[in-house]
NUMIVO-75374 format. One record per residue (C-alpha): x, y, z; residue in three letters; residue number from 1. Coordinates in pm, 1 decimal. Layout:
! NUMIVO-75374
FITOR:x:y:z:aa:i
FITOR:X:Y:Z:ALA:NUM
...
***
This chain:
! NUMIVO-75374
FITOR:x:y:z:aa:i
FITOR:-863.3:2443.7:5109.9:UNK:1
FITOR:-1078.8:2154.8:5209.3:UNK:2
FITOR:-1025.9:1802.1:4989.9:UNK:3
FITOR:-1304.4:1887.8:4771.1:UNK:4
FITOR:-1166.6:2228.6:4708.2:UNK:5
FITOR:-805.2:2066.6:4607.2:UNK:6
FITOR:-959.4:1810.1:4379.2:UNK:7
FITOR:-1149.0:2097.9:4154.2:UNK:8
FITOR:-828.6:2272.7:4170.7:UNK:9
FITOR:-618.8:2009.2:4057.8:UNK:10
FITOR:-866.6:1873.2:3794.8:UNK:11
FITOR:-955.3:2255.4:3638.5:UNK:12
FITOR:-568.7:2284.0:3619.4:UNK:13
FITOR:-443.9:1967.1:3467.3:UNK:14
FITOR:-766.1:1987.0:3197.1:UNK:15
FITOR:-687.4:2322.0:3118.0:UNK:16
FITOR:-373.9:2285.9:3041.2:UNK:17
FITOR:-464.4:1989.9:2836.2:UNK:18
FITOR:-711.7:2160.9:2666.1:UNK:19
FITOR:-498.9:2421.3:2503.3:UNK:20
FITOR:-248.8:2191.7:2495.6:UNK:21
FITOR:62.4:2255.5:2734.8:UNK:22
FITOR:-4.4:1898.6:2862.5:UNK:23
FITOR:48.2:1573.5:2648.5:UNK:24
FITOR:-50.1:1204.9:2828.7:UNK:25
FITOR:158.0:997.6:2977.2:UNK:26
FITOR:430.4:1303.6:3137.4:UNK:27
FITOR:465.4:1377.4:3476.7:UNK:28
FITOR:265.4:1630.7:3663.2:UNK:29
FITOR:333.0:1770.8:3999.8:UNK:30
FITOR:415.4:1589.8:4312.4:UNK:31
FITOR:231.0:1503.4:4553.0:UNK:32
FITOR:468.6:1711.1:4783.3:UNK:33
FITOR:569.6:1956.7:4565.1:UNK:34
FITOR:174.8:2067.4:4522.1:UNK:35
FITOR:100.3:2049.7:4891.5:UNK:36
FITOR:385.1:2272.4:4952.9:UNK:37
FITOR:222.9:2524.4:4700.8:UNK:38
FITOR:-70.1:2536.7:4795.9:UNK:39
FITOR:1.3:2506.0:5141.5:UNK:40
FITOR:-198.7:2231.7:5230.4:UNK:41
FITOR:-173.9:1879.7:5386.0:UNK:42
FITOR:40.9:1631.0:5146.7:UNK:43
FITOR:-280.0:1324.5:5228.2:UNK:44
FITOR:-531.0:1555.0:5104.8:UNK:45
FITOR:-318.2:1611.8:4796.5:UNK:46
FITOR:-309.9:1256.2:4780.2:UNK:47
FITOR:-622.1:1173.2:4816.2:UNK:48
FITOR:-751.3:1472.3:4562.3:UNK:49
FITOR:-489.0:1272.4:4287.8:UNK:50
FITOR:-679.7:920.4:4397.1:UNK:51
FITOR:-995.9:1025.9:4284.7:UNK:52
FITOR:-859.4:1195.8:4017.2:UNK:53
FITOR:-700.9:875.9:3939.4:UNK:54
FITOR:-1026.9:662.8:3952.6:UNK:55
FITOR:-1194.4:898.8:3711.4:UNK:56
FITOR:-927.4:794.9:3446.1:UNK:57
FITOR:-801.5:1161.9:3453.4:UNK:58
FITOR:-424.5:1076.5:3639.3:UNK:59
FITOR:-209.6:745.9:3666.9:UNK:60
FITOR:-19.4:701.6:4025.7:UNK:61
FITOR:267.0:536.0:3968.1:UNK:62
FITOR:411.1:419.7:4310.3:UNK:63
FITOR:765.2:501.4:4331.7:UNK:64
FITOR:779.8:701.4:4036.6:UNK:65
FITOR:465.3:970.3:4066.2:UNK:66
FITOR:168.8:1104.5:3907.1:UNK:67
FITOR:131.8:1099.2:3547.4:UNK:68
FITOR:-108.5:1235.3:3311.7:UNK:69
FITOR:-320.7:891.8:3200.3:UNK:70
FITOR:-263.3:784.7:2849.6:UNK:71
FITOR:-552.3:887.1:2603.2:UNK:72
FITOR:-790.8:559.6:2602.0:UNK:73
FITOR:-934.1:728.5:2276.4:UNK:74
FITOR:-624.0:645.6:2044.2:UNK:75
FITOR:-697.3:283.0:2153.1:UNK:76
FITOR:-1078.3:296.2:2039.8:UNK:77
FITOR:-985.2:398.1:1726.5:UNK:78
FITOR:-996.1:62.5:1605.5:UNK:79
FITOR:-835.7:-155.7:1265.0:UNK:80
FITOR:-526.7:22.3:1097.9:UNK:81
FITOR:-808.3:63.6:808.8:UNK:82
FITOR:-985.0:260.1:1051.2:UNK:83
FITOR:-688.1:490.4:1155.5:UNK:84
FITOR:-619.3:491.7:781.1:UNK:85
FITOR:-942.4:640.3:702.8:UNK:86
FITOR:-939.2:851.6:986.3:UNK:87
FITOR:-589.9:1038.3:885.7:UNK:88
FITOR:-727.4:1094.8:530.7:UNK:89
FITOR:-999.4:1285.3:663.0:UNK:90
FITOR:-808.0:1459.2:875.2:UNK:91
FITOR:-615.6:1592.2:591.7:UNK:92
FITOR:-949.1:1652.7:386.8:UNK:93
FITOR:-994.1:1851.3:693.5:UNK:94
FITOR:-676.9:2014.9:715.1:UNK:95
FITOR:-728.7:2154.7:362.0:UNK:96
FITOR:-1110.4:2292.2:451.2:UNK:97
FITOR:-1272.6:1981.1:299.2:UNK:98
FITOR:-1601.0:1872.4:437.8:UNK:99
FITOR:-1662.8:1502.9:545.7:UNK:100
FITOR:-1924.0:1459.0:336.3:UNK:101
FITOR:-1691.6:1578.3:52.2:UNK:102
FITOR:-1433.1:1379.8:88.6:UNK:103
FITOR:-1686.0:1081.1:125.0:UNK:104
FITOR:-1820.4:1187.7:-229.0:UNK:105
FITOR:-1454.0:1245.0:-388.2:UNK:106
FITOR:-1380.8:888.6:-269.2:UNK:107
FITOR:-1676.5:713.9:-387.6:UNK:108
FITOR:-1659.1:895.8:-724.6:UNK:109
FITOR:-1278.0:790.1:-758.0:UNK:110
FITOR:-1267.0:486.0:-569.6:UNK:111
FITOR:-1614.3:314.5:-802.0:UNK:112
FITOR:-1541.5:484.2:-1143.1:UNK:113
FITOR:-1491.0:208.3:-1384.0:UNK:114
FITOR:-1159.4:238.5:-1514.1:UNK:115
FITOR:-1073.3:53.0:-1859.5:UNK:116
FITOR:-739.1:-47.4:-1899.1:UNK:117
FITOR:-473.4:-119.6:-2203.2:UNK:118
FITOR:-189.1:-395.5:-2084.7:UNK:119
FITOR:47.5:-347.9:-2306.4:UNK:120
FITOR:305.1:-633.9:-2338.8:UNK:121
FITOR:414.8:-889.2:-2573.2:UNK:122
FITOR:435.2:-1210.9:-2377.0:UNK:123
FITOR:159.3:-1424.6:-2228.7:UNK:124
FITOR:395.1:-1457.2:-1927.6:UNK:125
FITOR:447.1:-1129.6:-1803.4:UNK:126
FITOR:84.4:-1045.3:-1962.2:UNK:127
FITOR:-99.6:-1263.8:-1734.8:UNK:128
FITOR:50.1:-1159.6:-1431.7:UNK:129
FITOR:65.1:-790.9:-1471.9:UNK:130
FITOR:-360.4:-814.0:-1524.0:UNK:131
FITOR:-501.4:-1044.8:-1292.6:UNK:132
FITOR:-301.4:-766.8:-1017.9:UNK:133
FITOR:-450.0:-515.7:-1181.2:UNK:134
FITOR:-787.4:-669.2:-1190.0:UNK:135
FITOR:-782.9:-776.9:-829.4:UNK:136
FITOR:-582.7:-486.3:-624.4:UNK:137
FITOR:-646.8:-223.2:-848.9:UNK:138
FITOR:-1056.6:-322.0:-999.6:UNK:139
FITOR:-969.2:-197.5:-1316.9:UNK:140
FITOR:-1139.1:-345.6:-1636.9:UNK:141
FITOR:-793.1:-459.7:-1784.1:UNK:142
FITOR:-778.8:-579.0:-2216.2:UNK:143
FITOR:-442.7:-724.9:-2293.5:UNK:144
FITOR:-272.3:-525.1:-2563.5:UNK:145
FITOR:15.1:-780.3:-2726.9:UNK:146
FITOR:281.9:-611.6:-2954.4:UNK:147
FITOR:590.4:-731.3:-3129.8:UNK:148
FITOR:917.7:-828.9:-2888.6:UNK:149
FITOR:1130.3:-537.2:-2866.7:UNK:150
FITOR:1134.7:-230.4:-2714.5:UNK:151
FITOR:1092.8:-43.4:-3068.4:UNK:152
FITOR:757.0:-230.6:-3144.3:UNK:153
FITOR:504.0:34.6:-3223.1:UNK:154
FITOR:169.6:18.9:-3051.7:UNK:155
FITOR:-78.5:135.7:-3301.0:UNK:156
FITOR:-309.0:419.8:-3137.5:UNK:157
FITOR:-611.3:298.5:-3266.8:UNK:158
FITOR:-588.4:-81.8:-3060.8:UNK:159
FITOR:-604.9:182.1:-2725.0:UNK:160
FITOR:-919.6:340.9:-2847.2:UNK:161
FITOR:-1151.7:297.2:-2586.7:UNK:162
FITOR:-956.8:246.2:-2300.0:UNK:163
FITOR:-887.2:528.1:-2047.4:UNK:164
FITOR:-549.9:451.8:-1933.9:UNK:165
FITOR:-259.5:291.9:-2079.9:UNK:166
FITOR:-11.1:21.1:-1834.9:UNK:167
FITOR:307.9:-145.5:-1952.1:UNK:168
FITOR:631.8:-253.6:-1844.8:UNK:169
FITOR:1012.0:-121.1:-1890.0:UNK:170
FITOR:1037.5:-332.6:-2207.1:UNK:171
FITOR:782.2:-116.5:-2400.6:UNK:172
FITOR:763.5:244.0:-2281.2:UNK:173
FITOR:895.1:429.4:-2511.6:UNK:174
FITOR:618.8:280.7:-2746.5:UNK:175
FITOR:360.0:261.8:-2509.8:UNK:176
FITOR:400.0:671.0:-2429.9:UNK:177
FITOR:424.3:720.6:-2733.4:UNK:178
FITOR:71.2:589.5:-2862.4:UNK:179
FITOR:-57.0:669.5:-2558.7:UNK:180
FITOR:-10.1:1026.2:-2589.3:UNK:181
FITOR:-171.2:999.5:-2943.4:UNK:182
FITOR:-459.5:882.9:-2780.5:UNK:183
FITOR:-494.5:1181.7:-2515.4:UNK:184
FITOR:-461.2:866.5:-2273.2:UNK:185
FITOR:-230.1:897.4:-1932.2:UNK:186
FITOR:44.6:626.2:-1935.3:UNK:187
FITOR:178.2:443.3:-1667.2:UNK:188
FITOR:510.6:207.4:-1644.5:UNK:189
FITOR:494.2:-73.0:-1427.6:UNK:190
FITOR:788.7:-128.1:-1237.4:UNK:191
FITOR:841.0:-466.5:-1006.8:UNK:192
FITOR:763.2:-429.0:-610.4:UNK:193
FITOR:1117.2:-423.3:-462.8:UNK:194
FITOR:1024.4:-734.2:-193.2:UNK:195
FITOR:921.7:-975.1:-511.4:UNK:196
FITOR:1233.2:-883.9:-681.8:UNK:197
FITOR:1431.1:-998.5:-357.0:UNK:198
FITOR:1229.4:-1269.0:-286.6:UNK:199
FITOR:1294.4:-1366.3:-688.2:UNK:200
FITOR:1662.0:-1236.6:-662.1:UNK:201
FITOR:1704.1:-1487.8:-356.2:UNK:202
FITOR:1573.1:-1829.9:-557.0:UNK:203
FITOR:1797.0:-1759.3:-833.0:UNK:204
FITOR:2116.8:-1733.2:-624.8:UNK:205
FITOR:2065.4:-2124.8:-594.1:UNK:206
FITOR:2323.1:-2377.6:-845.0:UNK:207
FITOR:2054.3:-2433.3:-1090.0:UNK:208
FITOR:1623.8:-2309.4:-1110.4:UNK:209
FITOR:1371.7:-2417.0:-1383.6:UNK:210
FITOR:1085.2:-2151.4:-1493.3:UNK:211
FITOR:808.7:-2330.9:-1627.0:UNK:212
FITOR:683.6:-2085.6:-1888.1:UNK:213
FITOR:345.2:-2039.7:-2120.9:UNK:214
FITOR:540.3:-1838.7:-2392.5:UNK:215
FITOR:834.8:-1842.2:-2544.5:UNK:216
FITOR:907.2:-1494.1:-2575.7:UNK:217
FITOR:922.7:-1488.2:-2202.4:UNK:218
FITOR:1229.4:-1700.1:-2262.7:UNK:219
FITOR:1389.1:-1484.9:-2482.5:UNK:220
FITOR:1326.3:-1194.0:-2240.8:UNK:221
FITOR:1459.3:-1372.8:-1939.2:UNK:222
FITOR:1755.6:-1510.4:-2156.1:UNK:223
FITOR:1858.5:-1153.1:-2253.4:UNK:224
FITOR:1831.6:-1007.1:-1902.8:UNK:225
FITOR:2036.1:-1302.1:-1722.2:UNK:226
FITOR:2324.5:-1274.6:-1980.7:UNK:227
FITOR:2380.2:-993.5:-1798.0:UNK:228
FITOR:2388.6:-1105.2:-1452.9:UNK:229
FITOR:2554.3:-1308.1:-1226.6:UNK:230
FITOR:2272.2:-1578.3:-1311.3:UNK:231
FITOR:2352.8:-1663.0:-1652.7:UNK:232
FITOR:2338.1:-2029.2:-1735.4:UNK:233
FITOR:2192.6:-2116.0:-1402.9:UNK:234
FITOR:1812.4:-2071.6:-1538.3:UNK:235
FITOR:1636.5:-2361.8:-1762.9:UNK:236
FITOR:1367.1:-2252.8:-1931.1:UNK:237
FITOR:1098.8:-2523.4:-1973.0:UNK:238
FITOR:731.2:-2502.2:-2144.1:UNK:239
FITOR:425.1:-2540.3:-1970.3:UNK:240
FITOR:337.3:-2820.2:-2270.3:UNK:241
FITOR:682.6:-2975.3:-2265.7:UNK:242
FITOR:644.2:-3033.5:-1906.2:UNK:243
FITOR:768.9:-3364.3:-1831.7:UNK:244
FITOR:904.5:-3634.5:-1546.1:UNK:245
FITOR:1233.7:-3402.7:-1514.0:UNK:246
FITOR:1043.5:-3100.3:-1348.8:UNK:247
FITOR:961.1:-3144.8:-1021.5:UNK:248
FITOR:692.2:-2846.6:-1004.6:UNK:249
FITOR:677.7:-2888.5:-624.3:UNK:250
FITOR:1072.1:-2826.1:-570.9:UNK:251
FITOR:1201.4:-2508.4:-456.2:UNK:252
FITOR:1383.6:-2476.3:-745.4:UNK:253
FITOR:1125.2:-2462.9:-991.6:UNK:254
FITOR:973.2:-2112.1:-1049.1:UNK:255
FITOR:629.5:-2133.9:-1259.2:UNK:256
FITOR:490.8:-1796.8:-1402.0:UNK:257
FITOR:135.0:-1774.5:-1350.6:UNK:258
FITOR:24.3:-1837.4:-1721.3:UNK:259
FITOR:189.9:-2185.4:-1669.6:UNK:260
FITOR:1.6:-2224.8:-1396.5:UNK:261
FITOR:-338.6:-2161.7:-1532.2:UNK:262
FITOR:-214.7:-2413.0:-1798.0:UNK:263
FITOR:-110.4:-2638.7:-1563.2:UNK:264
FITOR:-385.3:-2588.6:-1303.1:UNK:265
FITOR:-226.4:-2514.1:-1043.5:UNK:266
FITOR:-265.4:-2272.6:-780.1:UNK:267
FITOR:-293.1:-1870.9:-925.1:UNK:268
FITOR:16.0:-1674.7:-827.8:UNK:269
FITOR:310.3:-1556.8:-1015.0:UNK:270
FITOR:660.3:-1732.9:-926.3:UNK:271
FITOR:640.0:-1729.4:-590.1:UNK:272
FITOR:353.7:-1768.8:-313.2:UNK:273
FITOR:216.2:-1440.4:-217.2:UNK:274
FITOR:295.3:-1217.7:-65.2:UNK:275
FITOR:469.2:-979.6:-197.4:UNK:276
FITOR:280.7:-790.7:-474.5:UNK:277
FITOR:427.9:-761.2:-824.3:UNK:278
FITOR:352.0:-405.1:-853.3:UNK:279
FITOR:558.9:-156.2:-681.8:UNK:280
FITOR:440.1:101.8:-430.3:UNK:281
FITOR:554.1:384.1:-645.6:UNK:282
FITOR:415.9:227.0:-965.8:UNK:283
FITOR:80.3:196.0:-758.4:UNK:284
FITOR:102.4:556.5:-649.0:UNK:285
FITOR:100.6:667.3:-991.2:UNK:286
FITOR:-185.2:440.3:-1135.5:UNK:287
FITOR:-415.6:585.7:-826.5:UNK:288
FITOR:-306.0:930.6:-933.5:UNK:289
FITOR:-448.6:864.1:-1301.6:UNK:290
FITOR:-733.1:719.8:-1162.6:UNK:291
FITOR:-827.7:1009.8:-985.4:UNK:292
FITOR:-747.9:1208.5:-1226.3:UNK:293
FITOR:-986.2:1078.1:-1464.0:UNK:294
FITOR:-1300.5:1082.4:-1153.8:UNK:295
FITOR:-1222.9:1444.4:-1121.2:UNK:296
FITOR:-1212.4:1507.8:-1494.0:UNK:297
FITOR:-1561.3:1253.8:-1542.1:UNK:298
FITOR:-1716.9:1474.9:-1282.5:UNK:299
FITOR:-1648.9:1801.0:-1434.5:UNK:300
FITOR:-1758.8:1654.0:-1821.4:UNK:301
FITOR:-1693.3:1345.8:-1876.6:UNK:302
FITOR:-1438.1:1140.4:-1991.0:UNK:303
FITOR:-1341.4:1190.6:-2360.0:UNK:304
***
């Protein structure tokens, strides 16, 4: 075999078994030696076969070390993490005999529906912040839906006519699920995105923290919950009106709710500077599954 003859060889075997997969990049292939002695040629026309395989991009000669298959360039084109995102739920569109095109057109139809929303709570504090993150990360057309303190407060079905999906908190689930499945509406229960709960967990660990608030139920909330933690009588509550030369609302102790903020005018975030997000993950998996829900059901009738 000539040096021509060697480098077709070589590059019909390594692509081949690339192709059907017996090779993955970046392993070793054969020596340089070990191949000469094989095919029973020279060991420099072996090496220079792997050289121009090399400059094509095909093999990586690693002096010292060997030849190695060259790492796919491709992964690296694929671009943002959006893009790689994207990518992998096609491929499972894909996987499951979905066309592009369909998948394009299932997203669109999910992904632009306009979605109205029932926020179901009964203080302006938790209110506020629970809607503008559903209005920004989620583009859902969100009404605030304010009930009585108390986990037993009814919601009355007909305040959730309208709307085609029904968010609340811990505090008023029961209720909430309740109406909501009067209504023929899907329910979902908010729960708190781990990180902002340790990131909140973490401020009030410190001697004392003031919460500059819009509504006094939100006191009465946050009273009843840190009675039962290690927190209790560490936390002043404080109104956004009542605000006054003893709050220093640029200290790191002092925790304003984004209601007092908007009262205040100050910058728009809830407790703490973002990130994290309020919502959790799981919470957010479940609101995208009623979402979609209701695309697939608008697309095959209409919504009720």
């Amino acid at each position: 075999m000539n040096g021509e003859q060697i480098e077709r060889h070589l590059r019909y075997m390594i692509t081949g078994l690339l192709h059907v997969g017996r090779l993955q990049r970046g392993v070793p292939l054969p020596s340089i030696r070990g191949t000469a002695a094989s095919l029973g040629v020279d060991h420099r026309l072996v090496a220079a076969a792997y050289r121009a395989l090399e400059a094509e991009g095909l093999v990586e000669i690693r002096p010292g070390s060997g030849v190695y298959l060259a790492a796919d360039v491709s992964a690296e084109a694929v671009g943002s993490e959006a893009a790689g995102w994207l990518g992998g739920v096609l491929l499972e569109g894909w996987n499951r005999g979905i066309a592009r095109g369909e998948v394009a057109a299932l997203v669109e139809r999910c992904a632009g529906l306009p979605v109205r929303c029932a926020c179901v709570e009964s203080n302006e504090d938790h209110m506020v912040a629970v809607t503008a993150e559903l209005e920004s990360a989620f583009s859902l057309e969100v009404r605030p839906v304010l009930v009585s303190p108390g986990g037993d407060a009814p919601v009355p079905p007909d305040a959730l006519a309208g709307f085609d999906v029904v968010v609340t908190t811990a505090f008023h689930a029961a209720a909430a699920r309740a109406a909501a499945a009067l209504a023929g509406k899907p329910c979902v229960v908010l729960r708190v995105n781990p990180p902002f709960a340790a990131r909140v967990a973490g401020l009030l660990a410190r001697p004392e923290i003031t919460t500059v608030i819009a509504d006094p139920r939100y006191s009465a909330r946050g009273t009843a919950y840190l009675h039962m933690t290690p927190h209790r009588g560490r936390v002043r509550f404080v109104m956004a009106d009542d605000v006054g030369s003893d709050v220093d609302l640029a200290s790191e102790s002092t925790l304003v709710t984004r209601a007092a903020r908007r009262l205040l005018g100050m910058p728009d975030y809830h407790l703490v500077e973002p990130p994290p997000g309020y919502i959790s993950p799981d919470s957010a998996r479940e609101l995208f599954g009623a979402i979609v829900a209701l695309g697939l059901a608008a697309t095959e009738g209409g919504r009720g």
